[in-house]
VOGU-3710 file (C-alpha; in Angstrom, 3 decimals, decimal comma):
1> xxxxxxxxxx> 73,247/140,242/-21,392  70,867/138,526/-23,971  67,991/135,634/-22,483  65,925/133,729/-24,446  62,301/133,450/-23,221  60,117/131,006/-23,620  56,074/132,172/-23,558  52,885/130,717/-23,877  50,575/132,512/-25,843  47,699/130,801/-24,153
11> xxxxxxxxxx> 47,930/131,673/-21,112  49,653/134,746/-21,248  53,049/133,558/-18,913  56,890/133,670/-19,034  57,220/129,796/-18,711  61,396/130,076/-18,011  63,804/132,690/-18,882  67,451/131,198/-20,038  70,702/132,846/-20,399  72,176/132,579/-23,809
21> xxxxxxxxxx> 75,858/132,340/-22,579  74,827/129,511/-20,693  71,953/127,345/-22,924  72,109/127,157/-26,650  69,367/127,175/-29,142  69,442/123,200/-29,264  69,658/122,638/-25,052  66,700/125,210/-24,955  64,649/123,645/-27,307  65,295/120,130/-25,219
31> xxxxxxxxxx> 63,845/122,243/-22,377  60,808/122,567/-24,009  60,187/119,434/-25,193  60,711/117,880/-21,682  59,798/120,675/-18,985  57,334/122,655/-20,605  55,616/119,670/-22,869  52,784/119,823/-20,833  51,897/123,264/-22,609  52,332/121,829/-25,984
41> xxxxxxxxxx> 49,964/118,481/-25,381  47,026/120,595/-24,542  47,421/122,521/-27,805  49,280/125,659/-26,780  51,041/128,655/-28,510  54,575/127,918/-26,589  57,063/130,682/-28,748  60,932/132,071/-28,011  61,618/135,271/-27,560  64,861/137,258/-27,370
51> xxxx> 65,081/139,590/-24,363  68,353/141,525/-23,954  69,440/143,457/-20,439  71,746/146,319/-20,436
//
């Protein structure tokens, strides 16, 4: 099963983890511009990583 991540480099925390069968690239990237734009105004690293689980 393959999740996308999404980390800030700042303060060194998993943010959310999302399940690619169920949120594309474009509805994750929406989640970060609305839940996690808190990170981004106060000038934050906020990256997505792919994690896959056997």
């Amino acid at each position: 099963m393959e999740f996308k991540e999404v980390y800030c480099s700042n303060c060194k925390k998993v943010l959310g983890k999302y399940n690619t069968k169920f949120y594309s690239e474009d509805k994750i990237g929406e989640l970060v511009n609305t839940t996690h734009s808190a990170h981004t105004r106060n000038g934050h690293q906020v990256h997505i990583r792919i994690l896959e689980k056997n």
